[in-house]
C-alpha positions in Angstrom: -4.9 -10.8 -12.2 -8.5 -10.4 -11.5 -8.3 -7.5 -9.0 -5.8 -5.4 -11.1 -8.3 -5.5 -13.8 -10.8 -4.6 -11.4 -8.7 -1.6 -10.4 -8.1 -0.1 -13.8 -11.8 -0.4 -14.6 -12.2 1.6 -11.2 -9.6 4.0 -11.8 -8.3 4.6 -15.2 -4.6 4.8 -15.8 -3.1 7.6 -17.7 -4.1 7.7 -21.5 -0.8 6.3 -23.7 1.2 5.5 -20.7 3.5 2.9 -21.0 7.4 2.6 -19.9 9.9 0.7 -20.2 11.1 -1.0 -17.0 14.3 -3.0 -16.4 12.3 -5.1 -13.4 15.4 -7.4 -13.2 18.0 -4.3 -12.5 15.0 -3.1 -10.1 15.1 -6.2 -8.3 18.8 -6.8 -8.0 19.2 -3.3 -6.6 16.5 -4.0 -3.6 17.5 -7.8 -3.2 14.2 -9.0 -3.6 11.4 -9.9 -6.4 8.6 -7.9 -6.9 4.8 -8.5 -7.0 3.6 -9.1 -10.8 0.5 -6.6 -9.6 2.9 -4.2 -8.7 4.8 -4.4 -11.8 1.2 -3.9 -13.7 0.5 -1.2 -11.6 3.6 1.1 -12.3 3.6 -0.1 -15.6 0.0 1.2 -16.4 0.0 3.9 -14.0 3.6 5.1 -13.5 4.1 7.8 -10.7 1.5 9.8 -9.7 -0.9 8.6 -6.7 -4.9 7.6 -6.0 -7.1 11.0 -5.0 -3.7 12.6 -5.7 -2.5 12.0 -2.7 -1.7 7.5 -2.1 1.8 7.4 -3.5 3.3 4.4 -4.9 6.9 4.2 -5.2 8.2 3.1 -8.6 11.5 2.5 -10.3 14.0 5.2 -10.9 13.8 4.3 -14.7 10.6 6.9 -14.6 12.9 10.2 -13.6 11.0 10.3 -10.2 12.8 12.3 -7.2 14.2 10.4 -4.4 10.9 10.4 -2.4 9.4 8.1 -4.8 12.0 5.5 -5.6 11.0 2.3 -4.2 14.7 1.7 -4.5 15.6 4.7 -1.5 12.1 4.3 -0.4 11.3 0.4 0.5 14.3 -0.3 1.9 14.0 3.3 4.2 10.7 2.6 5.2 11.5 -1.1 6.1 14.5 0.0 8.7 12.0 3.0 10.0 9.1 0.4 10.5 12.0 -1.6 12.6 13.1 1.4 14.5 9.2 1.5 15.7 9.0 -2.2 16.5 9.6 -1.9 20.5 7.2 1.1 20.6 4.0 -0.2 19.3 1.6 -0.8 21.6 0.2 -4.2 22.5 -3.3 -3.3 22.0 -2.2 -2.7 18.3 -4.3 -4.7 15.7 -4.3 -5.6 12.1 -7.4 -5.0 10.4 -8.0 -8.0 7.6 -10.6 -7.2 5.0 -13.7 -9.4 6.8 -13.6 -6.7 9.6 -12.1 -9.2 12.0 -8.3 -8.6 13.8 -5.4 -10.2 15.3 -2.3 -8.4 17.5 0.3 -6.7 15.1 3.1 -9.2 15.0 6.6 -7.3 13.0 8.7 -10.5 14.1 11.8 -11.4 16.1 14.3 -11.1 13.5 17.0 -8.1 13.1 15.8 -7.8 9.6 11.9 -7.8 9.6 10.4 -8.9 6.8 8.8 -6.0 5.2 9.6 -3.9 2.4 8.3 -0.5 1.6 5.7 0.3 -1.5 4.0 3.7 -1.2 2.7 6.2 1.4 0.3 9.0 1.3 0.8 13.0 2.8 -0.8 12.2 6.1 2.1 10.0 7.3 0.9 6.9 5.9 3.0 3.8 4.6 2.3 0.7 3.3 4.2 -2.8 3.4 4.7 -5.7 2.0 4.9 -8.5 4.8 7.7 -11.0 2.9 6.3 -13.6 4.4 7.3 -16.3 1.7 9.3 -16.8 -1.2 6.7 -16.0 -4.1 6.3 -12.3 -3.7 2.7 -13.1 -5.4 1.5 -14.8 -2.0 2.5 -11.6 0.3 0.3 -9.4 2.1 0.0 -5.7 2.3 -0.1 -3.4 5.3 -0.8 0.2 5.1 -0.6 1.4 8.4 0.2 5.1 10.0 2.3 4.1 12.8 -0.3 5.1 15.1 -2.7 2.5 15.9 -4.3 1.9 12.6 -2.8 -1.5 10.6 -4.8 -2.2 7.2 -3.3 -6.2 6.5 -4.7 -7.5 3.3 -3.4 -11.2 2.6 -4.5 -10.7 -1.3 -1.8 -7.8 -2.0 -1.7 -4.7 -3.3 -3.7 -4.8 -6.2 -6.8 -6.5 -4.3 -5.7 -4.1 -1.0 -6.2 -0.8 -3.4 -9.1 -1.9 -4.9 -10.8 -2.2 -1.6 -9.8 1.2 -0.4 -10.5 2.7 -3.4 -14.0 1.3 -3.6 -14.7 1.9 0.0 -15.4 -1.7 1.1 -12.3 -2.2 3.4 -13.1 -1.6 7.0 -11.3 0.8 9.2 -10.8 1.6 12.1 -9.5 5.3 12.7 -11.6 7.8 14.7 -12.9 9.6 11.9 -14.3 6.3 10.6 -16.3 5.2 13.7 -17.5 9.1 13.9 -18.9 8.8 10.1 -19.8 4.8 11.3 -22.2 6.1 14.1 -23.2 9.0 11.7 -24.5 6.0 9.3 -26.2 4.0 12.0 -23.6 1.6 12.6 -22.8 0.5 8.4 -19.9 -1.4 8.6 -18.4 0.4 5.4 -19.1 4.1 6.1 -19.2 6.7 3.2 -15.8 7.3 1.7 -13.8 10.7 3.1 -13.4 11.6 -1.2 -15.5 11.3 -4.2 -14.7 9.0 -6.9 -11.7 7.7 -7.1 -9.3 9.0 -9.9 -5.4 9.0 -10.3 -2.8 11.7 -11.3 0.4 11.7 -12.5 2.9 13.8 -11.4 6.2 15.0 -12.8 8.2 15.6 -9.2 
């Protein structure tokens, strides 16, 4: 896992942390198997979140309070993201890593295919979009609801490294203001400083 190595030499995980997980149990309870970079991720970093703020949701093995079980959490976000699905506007667009876009597409089906893995204070969540049966091949989307769609066909590890390390185009308001401010640079400079993570205990 290339990227995930990447990611911890971007961001460094908490000194000595380490836990046990039963990913089986995990699993079983949310009816689906997890990414192996998400599994790295939680089991280097545990809960806590990127500029203290970009949550992702791990296991309730770690103690965590109900707003960070991916357990509550995926599967809530996953039937909120489905309650939306009429409402999103057709001028709605993923944004894929190269800058370029196509028309948000949840799917047909009763059951989308997304499953909540994080979300930040600002109203923020991201997805995985289950779009096969190795959960190694799925995509991420991070999206706010509200007209921005991140959609990163590497997953999460390669998505956060992007982010974190500023070369993943966006396309919020803020970003085109700082764009223009920077004569038109596709990959503006970062709304934080460098990025760090921190652990939290609720």
């Amino acid at each position: 896992m290339a990227a995930f190595d990447e990611l911890v030499a971007l961001v460094r995980p908490p000194d000595l942390w380490r836990f046990a997980i039963d990913w089986e149990a995990i699993e079983s309870s949310i009816g689906a198997r997890l990414p192996d970079d998400y599994r790295s991720i939680v089991d280097h970093y545990g809960w806590g979140g990127f500029y203290e703020d970009l949550a992702i949701w791990v296991p309730p093995t770690l103690s965590v309070p109900e707003h960070g079980d991916i357990t509550i959490q995926g599967p809530w976000a996953r039937d909120s993201l489905a309650g939306l699905r009429a409402s999103i506007p057709a001028s709605d667009v993923w944004v894929f890593p190269d800058g370029t876009s196509a028309p948000v597409d949840l799917g047909d089906d009763a059951n989308i295919p997304f499953l909540g893995w994080g979300a930040n204070s600002g109203g923020c969540y991201g997805y995985w979009h289950m779009i096969g049966p190795d959960p190694n091949t799925w995509p991420v989307v991070y999206t706010n609801l509200g007209g921005n769609w991140d959609y990163h066909p590497g997953g999460l590890a390669e998505y956060l490294l992007a982010k974190l390390s500023n070369t993943y185009p966006e396309n919020t308001d803020d970003y085109r203001n700082r764009q223009e401010q920077d004569g038109g640079d596709v990959h503006a400079e970062p709304l934080y400083g460098e990025p760090y993570f921190a652990m939290w205990t609720e």
